[in-house]
C-alpha positions in Angstrom: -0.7 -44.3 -29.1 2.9 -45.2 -29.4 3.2 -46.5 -25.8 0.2 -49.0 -27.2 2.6 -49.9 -30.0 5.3 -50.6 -28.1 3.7 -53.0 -26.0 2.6 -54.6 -28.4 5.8 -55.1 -30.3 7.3 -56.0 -26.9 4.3 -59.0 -26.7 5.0 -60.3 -30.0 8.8 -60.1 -29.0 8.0 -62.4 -25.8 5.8 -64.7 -27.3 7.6 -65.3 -30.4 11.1 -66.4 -27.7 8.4 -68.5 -25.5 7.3 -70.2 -28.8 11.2 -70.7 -30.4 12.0 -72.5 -26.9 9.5 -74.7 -26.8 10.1 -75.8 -29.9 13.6 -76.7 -29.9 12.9 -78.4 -26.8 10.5 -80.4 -28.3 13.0 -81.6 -31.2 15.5 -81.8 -29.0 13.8 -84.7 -26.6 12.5 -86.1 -29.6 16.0 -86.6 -31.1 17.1 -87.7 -27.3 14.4 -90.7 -27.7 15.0 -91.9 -31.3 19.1 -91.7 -30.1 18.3 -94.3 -26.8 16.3 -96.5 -28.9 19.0 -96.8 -31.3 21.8 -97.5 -28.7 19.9 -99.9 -26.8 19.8 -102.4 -30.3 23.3 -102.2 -30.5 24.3 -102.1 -27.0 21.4 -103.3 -24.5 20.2 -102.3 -21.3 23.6 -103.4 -19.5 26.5 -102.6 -19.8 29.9 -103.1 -17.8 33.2 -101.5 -19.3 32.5 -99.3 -22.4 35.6 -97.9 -24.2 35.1 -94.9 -25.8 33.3 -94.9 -29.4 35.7 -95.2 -33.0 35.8 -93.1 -35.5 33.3 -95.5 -37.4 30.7 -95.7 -34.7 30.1 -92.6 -34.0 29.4 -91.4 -37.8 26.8 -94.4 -37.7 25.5 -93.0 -34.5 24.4 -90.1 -36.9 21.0 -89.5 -38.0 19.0 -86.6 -39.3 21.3 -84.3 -38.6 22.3 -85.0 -34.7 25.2 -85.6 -34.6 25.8 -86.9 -30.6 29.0 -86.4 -28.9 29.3 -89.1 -25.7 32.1 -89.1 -23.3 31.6 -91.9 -20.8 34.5 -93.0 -17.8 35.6 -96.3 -17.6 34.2 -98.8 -14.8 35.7 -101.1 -13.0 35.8 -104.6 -14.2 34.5 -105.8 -10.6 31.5 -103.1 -10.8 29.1 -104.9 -13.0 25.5 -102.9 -12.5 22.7 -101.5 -15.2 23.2 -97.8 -15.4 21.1 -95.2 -17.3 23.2 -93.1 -19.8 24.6 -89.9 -19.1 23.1 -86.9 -20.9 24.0 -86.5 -23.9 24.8 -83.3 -25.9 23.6 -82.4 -29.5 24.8 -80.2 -32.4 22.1 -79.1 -34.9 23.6 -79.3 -38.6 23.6 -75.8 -39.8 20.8 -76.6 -42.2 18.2 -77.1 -39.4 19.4 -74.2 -37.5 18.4 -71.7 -39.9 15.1 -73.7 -40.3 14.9 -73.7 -36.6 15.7 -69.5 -36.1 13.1 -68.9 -38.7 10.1 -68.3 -35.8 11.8 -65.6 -34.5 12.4 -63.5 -38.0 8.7 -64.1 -38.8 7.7 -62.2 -35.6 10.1 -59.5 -36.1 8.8 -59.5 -40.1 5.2 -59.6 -38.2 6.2 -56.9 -36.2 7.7 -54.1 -38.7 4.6 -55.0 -40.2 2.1 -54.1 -37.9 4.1 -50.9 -36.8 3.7 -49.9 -40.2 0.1 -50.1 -40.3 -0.1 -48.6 -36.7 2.0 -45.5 -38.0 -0.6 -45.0 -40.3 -3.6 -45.3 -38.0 -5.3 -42.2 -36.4 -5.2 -41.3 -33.3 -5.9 -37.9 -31.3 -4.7 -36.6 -27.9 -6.1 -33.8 -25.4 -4.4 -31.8 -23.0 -5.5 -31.2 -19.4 -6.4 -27.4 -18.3 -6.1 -25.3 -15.5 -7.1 -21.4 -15.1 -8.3 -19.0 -13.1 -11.9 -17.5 -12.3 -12.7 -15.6 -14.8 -9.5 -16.1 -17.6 -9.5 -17.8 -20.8 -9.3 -21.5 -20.8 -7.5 -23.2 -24.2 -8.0 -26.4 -24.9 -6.7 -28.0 -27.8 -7.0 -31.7 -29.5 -4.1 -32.9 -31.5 -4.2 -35.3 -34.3 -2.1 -37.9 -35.9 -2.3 -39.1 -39.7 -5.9 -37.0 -40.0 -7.3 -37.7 -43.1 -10.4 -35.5 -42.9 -12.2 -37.7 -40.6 -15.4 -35.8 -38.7 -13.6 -34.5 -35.4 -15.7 -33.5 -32.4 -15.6 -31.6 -29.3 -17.9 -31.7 -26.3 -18.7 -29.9 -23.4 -19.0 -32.1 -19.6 -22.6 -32.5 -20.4 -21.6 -34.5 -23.8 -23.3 -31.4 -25.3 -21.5 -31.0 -29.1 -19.6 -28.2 -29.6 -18.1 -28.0 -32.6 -18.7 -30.2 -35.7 -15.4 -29.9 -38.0 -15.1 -26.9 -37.2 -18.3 -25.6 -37.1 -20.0 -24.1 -34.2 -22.7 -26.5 -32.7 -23.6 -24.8 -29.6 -25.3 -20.8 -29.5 -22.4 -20.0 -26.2 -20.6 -16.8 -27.5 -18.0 -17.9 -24.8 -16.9 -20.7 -26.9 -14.5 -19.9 -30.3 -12.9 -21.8 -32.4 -9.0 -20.7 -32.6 -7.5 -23.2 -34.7 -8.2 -26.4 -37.0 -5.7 -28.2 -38.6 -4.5 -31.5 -39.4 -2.5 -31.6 -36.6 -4.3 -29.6 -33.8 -7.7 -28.3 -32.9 -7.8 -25.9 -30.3 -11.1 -24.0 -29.0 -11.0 -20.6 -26.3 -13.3 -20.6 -23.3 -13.3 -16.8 -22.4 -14.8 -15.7 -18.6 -14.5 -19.4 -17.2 -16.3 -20.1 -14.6 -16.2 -23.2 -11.9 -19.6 -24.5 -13.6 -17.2 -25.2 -16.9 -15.2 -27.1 -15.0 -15.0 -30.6 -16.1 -14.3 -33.3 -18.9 -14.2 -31.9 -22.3 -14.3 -35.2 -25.3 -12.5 -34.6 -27.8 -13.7 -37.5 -31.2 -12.3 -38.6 -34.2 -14.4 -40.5 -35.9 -13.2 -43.2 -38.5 -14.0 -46.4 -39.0 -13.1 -47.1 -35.0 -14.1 -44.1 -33.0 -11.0 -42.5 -31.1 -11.3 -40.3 -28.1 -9.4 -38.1 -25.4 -10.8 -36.1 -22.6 -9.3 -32.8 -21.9 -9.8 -32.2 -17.7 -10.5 -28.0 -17.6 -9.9 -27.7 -13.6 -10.9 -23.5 -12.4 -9.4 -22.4 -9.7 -11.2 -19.4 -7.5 -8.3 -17.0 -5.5 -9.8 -15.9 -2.4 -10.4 -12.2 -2.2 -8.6 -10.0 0.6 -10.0 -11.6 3.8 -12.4 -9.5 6.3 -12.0 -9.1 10.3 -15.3 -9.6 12.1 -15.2 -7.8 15.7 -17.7 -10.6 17.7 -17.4 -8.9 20.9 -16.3 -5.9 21.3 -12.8 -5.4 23.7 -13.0 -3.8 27.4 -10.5 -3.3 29.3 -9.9 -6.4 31.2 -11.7 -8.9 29.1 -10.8 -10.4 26.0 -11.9 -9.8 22.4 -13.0 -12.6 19.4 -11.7 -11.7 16.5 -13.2 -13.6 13.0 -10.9 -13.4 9.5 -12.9 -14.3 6.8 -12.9 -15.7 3.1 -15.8 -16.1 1.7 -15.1 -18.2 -1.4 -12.3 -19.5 -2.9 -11.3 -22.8 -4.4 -9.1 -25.1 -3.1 -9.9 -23.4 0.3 -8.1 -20.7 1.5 -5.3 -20.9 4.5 -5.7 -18.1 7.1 -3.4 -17.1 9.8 -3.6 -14.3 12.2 -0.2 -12.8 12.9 0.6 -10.5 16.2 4.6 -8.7 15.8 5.8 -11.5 13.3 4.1 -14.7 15.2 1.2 -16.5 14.3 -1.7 -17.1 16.8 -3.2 -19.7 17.0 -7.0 -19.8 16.0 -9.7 -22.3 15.6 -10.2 -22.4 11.6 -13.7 -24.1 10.2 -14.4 -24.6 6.5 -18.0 -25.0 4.9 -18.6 -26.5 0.9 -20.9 -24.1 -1.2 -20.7 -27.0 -4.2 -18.0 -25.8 -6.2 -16.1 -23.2 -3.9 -15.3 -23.1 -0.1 -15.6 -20.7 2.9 -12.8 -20.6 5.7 -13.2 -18.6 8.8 -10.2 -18.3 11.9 -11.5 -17.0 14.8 -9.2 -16.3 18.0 -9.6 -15.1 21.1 -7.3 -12.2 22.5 -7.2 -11.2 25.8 -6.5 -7.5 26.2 -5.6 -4.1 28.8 -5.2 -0.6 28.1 -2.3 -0.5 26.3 -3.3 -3.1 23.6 -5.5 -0.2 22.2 -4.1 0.9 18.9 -2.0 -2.7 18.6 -1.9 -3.7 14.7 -2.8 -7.1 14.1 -3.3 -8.8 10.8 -5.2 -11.7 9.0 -3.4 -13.2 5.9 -4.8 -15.3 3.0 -2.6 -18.1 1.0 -3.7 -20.2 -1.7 -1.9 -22.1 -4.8 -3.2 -19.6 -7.5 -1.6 -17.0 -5.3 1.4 -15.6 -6.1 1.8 -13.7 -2.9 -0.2 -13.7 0.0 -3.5 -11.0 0.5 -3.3 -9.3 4.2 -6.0 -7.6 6.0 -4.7 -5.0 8.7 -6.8 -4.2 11.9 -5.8 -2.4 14.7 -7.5 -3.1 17.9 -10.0 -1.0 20.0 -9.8 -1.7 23.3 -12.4 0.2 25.4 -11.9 1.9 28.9 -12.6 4.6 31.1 -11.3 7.8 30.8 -8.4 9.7 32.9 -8.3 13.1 33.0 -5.0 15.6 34.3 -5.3 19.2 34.4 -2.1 21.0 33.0 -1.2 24.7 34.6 0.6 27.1 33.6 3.8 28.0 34.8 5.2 29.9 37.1 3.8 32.7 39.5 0.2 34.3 38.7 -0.2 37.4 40.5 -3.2 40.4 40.0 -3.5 41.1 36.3 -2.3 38.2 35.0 -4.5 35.6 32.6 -4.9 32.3 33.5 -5.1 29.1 31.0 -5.6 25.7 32.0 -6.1 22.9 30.0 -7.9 19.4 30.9 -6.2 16.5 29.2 -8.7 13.7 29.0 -7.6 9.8 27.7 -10.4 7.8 27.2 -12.5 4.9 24.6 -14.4 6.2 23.4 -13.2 10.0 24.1 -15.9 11.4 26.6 -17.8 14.6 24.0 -18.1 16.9 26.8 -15.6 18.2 29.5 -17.1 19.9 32.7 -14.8 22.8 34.2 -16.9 23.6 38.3 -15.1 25.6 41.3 -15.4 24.1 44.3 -17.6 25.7 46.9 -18.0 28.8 44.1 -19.5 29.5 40.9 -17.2 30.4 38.2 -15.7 33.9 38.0 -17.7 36.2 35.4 -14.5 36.5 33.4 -14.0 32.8 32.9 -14.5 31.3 29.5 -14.3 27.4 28.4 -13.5 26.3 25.4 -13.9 22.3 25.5 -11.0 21.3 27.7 -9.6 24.6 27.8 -10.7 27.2 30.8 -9.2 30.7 30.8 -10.2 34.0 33.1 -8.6 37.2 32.5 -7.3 39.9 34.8 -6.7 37.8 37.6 -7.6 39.0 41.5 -7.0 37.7 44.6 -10.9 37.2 44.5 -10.7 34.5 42.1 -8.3 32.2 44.4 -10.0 28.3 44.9 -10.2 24.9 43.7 -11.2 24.6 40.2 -12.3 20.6 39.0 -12.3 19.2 35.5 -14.7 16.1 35.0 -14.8 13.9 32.0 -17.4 10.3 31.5 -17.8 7.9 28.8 -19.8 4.7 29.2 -17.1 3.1 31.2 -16.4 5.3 33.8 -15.8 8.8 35.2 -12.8 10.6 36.1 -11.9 14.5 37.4 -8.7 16.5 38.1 -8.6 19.5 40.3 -6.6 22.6 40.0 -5.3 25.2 43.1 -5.4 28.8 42.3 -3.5 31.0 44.4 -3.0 34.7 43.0 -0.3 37.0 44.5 -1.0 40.4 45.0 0.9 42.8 42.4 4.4 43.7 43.5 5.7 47.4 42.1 9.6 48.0 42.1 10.4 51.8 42.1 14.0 52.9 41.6 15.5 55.1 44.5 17.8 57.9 43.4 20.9 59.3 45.5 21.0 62.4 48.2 22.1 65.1 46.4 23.5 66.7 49.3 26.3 63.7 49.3 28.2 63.7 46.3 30.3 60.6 47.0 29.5 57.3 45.1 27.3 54.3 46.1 29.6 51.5 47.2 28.9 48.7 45.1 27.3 45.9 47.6 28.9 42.1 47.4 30.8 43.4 44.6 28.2 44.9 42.7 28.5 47.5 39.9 28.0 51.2 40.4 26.7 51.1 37.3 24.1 48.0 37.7 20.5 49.7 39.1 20.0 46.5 41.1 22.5 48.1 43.6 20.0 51.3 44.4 17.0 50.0 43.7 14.4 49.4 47.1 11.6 46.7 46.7 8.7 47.5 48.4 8.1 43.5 49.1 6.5 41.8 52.5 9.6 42.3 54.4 7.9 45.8 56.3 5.1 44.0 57.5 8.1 41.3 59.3 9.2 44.5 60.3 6.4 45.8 62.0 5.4 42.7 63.7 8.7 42.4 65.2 8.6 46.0 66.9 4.6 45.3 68.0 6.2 42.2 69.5 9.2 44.0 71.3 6.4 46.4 72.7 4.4 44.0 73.9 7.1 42.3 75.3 8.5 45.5 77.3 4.8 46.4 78.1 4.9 43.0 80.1 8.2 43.4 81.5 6.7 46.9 82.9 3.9 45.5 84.6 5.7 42.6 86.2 7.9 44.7 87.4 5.6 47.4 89.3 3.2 44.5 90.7 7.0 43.0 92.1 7.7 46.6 93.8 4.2 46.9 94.8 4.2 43.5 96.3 7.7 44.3 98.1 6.2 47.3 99.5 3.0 46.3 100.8 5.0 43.5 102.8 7.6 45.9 104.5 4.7 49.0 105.3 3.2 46.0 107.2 6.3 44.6 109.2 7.0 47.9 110.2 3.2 48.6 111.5 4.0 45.5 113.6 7.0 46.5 115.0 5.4 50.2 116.2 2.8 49.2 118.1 3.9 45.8 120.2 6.9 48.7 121.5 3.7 51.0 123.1 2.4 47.7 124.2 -0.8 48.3 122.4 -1.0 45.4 119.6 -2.4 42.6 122.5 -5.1 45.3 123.6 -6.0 45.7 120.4 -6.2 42.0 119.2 -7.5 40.7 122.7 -10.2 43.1 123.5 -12.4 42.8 121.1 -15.0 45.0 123.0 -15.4 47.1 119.8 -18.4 45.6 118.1 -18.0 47.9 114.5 -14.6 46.2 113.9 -15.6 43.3 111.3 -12.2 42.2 111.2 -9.4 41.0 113.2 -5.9 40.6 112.7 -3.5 39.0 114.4 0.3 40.0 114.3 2.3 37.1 115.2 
């Protein structure tokens, strides 16, 4: 209302200034024309020399108040040519100046005037709204110079409200918190966005005044929600979908990986008065992404700090499977515990414990990935597997038992007959038992092979050495069977002659 007022005033100012102007122009070239016609009776149309105007002259050249002030060179007496007359310049008498700066206090008079009247008109004003789903809107109507006209309040729909106060409308939402000459105020309690709108605000008087107070609902987006569209295998790559549902402006979502965005393909859909925004990315993914946090965040105006929804992917892969033994040597007697460490997604339900070639002992119990047999024996030595499956694979360990046989240690006391004291070996104690102690370990059995072996080898030494002497003996019986008979003369009767028919076999001596 005041900004009306003020251009008004500022519109009377203008047109009042245009108006004084083109008055005292118009008196102004009217005094211009009655002052020529004068000066051309007394002085014609041409003129040659002019000397400048007496005292006399010029207070005859006055009339109705114009007094005209003419300075004009001389010409040269051989320059004889019709000239017009110079401009001349005019000073009101101060009589007709305050007749002529009249226009200009009449507007301002019109002016204060019509500010006055304007003061006292009425006027009312609304104030725009904005609140959340759900809150408590106020809207309030202030007045100026009310005099008890009817005042009014409607909804978007034009539907009255209140009637000076007085509830129009059967909504329990709608109360009236204040009415007074000065400002109306009503409280919409559990807004939603179908309040949302233009609500008038009347005061009627003899011209009807209104305002429109804009109630604008905002809708926060709830925390978002992670949609899992295909599920991630080892390998492949997973789509991931955040989600919000509704909210109002729309939503911004982001997916964020160790402090960095990723980027994602983001789509929006309009339910009327709210919005749905999805992000979906695509994530390609191994083994050791299983477990990874990831997150989906949420940022809107009505906010004051983001919403985040954490996931942690599930990547799934076959399973691997290590048997851990126990340490150190097992020998007869001892328990054995092994257990089967399987790594898989999902986690295989069942592990399998087998020997290979073998049935499991009668003392062996299993205990999910656990396998134990008591009293070990020599009898229970072999390969023992561990399997484990899920739907992505299959995987096994295996396991080498070898069980020593029991070693005893027995302590060996001194010869009595010998009172002298042990001699302490590489230094040793007399006092540490190590120093008398015998193992009965596998060094007798080294022993004993090494004697079977010496025998053996003198048994052979033996027998090459009699067949040698035989051999030797044989040889020399022979040269000296030869030698005998070819003295007698007999050896080439008995070779040549070979009359006797029941010899079957020669020999001949050379």
């Amino acid at each position: 209302m005041i900004v009306i007022i003020a251009i008004t005033v500022i519109t009377a100012i203008v047109i009042a200034t245009k108006t004084f102007h083109e008055g005292t122009s118009d008196r102004i070239s009217h005094y211009s024309r009655l002052r020529r016609g004068h000066r051309k009776k007394q002085l014609g149309c041409a003129v040659k020399e002019q000397a400048p105007l007496s005292r006399a002259s010029r207070r005859s050249a006055v009339k109705d108040g114009v007094e005209l002030s003419r300075a004009v060179k001389p010409r040269s007496s051989s320059a004889q040519r019709v000239h017009s007359e110079p401009p001349a310049q005019y000073t009101m008498r101060p009589g007709l100046r305050s007749l002529l700066l009249s226009p200009p206090l009449s507007v301002a008079l019109c002016a204060l005037i019509l500010l006055s009247l304007c003061f006292r008109c009425q006027a009312v004003q609304a104030e725009n709204v904005t609140v959340l789903e759900g809150g408590t809107a106020q809207i309030s109507c202030r007045l100026q110079n009310y005099d008890g006209s009817i005042v009014v309040i409607q909804n978007p729909r034009r539907q009255t409200l209140f009637f000076n106060g007085t509830r129009a409308l059967k909504d329990d939402r709608f109360q009236m918190v204040l009415f007074t000459p000065r400002l109306v105020r009503i409280a919409l309690s559990n807004v939603s966005v179908w309040d949302e709108g233009g609500y008038f605000c009347q005061l009627y008087t003899d011209d009807t005044h209104h305002q429109v107070a804009t109630l604008t609902v905002s809708v926060p987006p709830e925390t978002p929600t992670v949609e899992v569209k295909t599920e991630a295998v080892e390998g492949g790559e997973v789509v991931l979908v955040c989600l919000s549902p509704r909210s109002k402006p729309p939503a911004t979502l982001r997916w964020m990986r160790d402090r960095r965005e990723i980027p994602g393909e983001v789509s929006q859909q309009d339910y009327g008065k709210t919005y749905s925004v999805s992000n979906t990315i695509r994530i390609p993914v191994e083994r050791r992404d299983n477990g990874a946090p990831i997150s989906c965040e949420a940022l809107h105006p009505s906010l004051p700090q983001k919403k985040i929804r954490h996931y942690r992917l599930d990547v799934h892969f076959a399973p691997t499977v290590r048997i851990i033994p126990p340490p150190g040597i097992l020998r007869e007697g001892d328990s054995l515990s092994l257990l089967c460490s399987v790594i898989g997604n999902p986690l295989p339900r069942n592990v399998q414990w087998s020997r290979v070639n073998d049935t499991l002992p009668e003392r062996a119990e299993t205990a999910g990935p656990t396998l134990t047999v008591s009293r070990l024996s020599q009898a229970h030595n072999g390969t023992y597997l561990c399997q484990a499956h899920n739907n992505y694979g299959r995987a096994a360990d295996h396991y080498t038992l070898l069980v020593y046989e029991n070693v005893s240690v027995t302590p060996t006391a001194p010869p009595t007959s010998v009172p002298t004291s042990l001699t302490p070996i590489d230094g040793a104690s007399p006092r540490d038992p190590g120093a008398v102690v015998e193992t009965q370990s596998a060094v007798p059995y080294a022993v004993i092979g090494g004697i079977l072996a010496l025998l053996v080898f003198a048994v052979i030494c033996v027998l090459i050495v009699t067949i040698w002497c035989s051999v030797r003996q044989k040889g020399s019986y022979l040269t000296h069977e030869a030698s005998g008979l070819d003295e007698h003369g007999e050896v080439q009767e008995a070779f040549l002659n070979g009359n006797d028919s029941r010899e079957g076999k020669k020999e001949y001596l050379l």
